[in-house]
N, C-alpha and C positions, 0 to 999 in steps of 0.2 A: 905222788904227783899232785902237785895243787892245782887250782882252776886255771891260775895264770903262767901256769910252768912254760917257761919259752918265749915270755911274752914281756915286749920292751914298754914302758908308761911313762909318761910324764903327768906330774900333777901341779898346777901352778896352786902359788897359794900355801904350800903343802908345810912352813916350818912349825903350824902352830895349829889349835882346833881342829875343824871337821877335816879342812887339806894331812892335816898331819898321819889322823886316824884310819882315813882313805889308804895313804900309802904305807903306812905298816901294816892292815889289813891286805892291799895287793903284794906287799914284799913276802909275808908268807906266803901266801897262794901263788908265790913264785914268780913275779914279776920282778923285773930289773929296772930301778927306780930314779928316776931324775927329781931331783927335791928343789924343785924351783921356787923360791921367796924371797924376795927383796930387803924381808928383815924389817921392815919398817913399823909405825903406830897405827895403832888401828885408823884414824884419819886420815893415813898414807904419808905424813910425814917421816922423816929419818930413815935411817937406811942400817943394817946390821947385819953380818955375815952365818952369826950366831945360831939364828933358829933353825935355818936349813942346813948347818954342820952339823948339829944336836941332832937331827933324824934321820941324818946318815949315819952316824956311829950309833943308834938303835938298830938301825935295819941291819949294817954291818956285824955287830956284837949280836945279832942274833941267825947269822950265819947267810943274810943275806947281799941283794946289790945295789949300790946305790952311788950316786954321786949328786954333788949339791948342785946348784945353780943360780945368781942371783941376778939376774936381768929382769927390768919391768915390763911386763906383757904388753903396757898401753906403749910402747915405742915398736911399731914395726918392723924396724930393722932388728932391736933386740930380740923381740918374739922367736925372726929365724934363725937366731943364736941358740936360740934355746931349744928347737928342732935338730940343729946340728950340733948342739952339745947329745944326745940320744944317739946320734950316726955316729960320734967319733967315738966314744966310748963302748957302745952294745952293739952296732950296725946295722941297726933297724929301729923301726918304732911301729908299734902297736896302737897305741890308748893315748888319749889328749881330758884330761880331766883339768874342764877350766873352773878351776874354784876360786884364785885370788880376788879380795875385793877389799876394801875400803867402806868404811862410811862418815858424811858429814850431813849429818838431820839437823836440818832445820822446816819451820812450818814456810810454806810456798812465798809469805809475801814479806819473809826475812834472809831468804837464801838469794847466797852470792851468786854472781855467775862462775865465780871458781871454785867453789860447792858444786853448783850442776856440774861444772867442766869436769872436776877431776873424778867425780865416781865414774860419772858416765867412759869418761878414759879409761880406766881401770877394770872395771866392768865389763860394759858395753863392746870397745873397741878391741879391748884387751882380750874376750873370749872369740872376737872377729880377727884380731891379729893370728893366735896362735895357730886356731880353725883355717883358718887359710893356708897358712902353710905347710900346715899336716894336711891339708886336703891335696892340694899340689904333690907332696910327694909321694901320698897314695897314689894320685890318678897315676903319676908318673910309672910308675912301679908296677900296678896292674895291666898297662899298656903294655908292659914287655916282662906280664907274664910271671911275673913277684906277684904272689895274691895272700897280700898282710893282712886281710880283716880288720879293716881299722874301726876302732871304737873313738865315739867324743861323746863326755859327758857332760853337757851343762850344768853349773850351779845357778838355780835361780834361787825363789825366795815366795814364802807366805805375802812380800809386801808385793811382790810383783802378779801373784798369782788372785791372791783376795783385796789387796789394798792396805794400806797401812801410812796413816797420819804425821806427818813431819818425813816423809821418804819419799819423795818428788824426784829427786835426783836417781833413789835408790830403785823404788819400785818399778819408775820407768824400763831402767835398764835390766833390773829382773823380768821385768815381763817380757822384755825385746829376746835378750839371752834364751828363754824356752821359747818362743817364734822361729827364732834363729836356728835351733835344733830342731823341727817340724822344716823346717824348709831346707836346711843342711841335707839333713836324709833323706829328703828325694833328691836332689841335687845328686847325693855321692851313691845311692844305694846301687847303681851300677858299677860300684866299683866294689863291690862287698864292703863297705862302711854302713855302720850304724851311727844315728846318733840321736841321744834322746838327751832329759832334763830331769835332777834331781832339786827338788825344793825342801833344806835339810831345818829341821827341829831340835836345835840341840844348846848347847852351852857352850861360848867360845867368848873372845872378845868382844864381839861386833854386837855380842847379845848382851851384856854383862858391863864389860867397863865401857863402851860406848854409849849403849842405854841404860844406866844403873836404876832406872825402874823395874826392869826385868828383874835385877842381879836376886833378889828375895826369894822371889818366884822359880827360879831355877839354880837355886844356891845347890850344892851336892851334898844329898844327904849321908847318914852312919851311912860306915864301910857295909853293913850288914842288911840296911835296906838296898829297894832297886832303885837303880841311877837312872830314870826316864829322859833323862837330859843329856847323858853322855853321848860325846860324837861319835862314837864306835859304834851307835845302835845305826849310824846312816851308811858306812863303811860296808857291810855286806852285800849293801844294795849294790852301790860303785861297784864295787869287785864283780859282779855276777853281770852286770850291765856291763863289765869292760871283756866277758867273757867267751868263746866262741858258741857255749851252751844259748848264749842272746841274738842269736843270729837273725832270729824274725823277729829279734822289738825294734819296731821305728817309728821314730818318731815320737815316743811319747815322752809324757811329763810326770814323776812322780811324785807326793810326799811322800817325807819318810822320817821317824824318828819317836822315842817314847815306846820300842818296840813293834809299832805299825807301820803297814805301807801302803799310802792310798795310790791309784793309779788316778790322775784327774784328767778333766774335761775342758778342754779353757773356751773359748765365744762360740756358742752353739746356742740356738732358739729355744727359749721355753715359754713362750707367747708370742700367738699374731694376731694381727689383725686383716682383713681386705677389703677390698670393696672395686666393686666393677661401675663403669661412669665416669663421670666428671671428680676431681679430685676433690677431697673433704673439705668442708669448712672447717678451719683451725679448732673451733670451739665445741664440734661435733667431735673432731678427732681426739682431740683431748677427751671428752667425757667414755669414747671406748678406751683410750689408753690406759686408763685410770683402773677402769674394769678389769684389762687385763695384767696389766700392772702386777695389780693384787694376789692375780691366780697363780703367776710366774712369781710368786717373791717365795713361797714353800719351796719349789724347785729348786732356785738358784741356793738355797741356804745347804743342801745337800754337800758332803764334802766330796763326795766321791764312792769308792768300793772299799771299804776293807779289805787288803788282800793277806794280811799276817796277824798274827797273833795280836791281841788289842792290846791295849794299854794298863 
């Protein structure tokens, strides 16, 4: 019996990288797999049937279940296509792992508005399309007594979590995506949903031929060293996060990848200042802020908790 024995998923995203590795790691652990990908370039252009057929006839040829899907998550209407592509084929749904994404980097005062537009679609609206309508059909469901445990796992991002130069478009909507999961999960947690946020460290497209500065840096080494960049080191996480063993994680955000997995912390105080009175003089307040400024910049460089094996 796997972890996910019984249990229906969809993962968007999933014909290629870290989506791909997610769902052959949950198809063993027995989950029944919806391979949702549009097929497209890493920029979100073109369209191909291709990459999410190739990870059904994986999961299939290795004794598992799965059927493709190619609808784009950032169309609304598509999204609940792709909820009731899961109903007609399994008769249920379980897990909503929203990984699809796009990127067009450019630095802030060269990008288009159909730069912003289309990640933020894609991204953004597109982890809000799909979420929606798997929440709808939880709540529906526990109303009368069907109690799914539904799982949603955001993909965010190091850009949305820490910052990252030329991804204005990108990091915005990473960083909204884990918000969105923090405020999901009180929303649904009465209906036994979980929903948290994975921010994955690994080797795919979007790292590689999108940014070929990276491509060096996270090239895959001999077969016979260790691959700290492979997406299958983020895959365990997903899997155990879409689990019923995760009952009590909510809400949070993880990293994960290189063999670690931080649990992180996003906008929480690590300097104040007060004052009782009339309000500061500008030039006062600055000279405390400055002060503590300084005290708070050790703090914030923290990544987090180790919680696995280092790197």
């Amino acid at each position: 019996m796997g972890l996910l024995e019984g249990k229906v998923a969809i993962v968007t995203g999933s014909g290629r990288g870290v989506g791909r590795a997610e769902a052959l790691v949950m198809a063993r652990e027995g989950a029944k797999l919806v391979i949702n990908d549009l097929g497209g370039h890493f920029d979100g252009t073109g369209q191909s049937r291709t990459p999410a057929e190739e990870v059904v006839h994986e999961i299939r040829n290795a004794g598992g279940e799965a059927v493709a899907n190619y609808e784009s998550v950032s169309d609304f209407k598509a999204a609940r296509r792709i909820i009731e592509c899961a109903l007609d084929n399994f008769g249920k749904l379980n897990i909503v792992v929203n990984n699809a994404g796009i990127l067009r980097d450019r630095m802030i005062f060269n990008m288009s508005e159909e730069d912003f537009d289309a990640v933020i679609a894609v991204h953004l609206k597109g982890t809000f399309n799909v979420t929606r309508h798997a929440a709808a059909y939880w709540r529906e469901q526990h109303k009368n007594g069907n109690f799914l445990n539904g799982r949603i796992i955001n993909t965010t991002s190091d850009s949305g979590l820490l910052g990252n130069p030329g991804q204005a478009n990108y990091g915005a909507a990473k960083a909204a995506v884990a918000a969105m999961a923090i405020i999901v999960d009180r929303e649904l947690a009465r209906y036994g949903v979980t929903a948290n946020a994975v921010a994955p460290i690994a080797r795919t497209r979007m790292t590689v031929d999108a940014t070929p500065q990276t491509a060096a840096a996270m090239a895959a080494p001999a077969a016979s060293d260790f691959d700290r960049f492979d997406p299958f080191h983020i895959a365990p996480l997903v899997a155990w996060l879409a689990s019923d063993d995760a009952k009590d994680v909510h809400g949070e955000v993880f990293r994960a990848g290189m063999g670690t997995v931080w649990l992180m912390k996003g906008w929480h105080s690590v300097a104040k200042i007060s004052r009782k009175g009339p309000p500061w003089e500008p030039a006062a307040l600055g000279t405390q802020l400055k002060e503590e400024l300084a005290k708070g910049l050790s703090a914030k460089e923290s990544m987090g908790t180790v919680m696995s094996q280092g790197a």
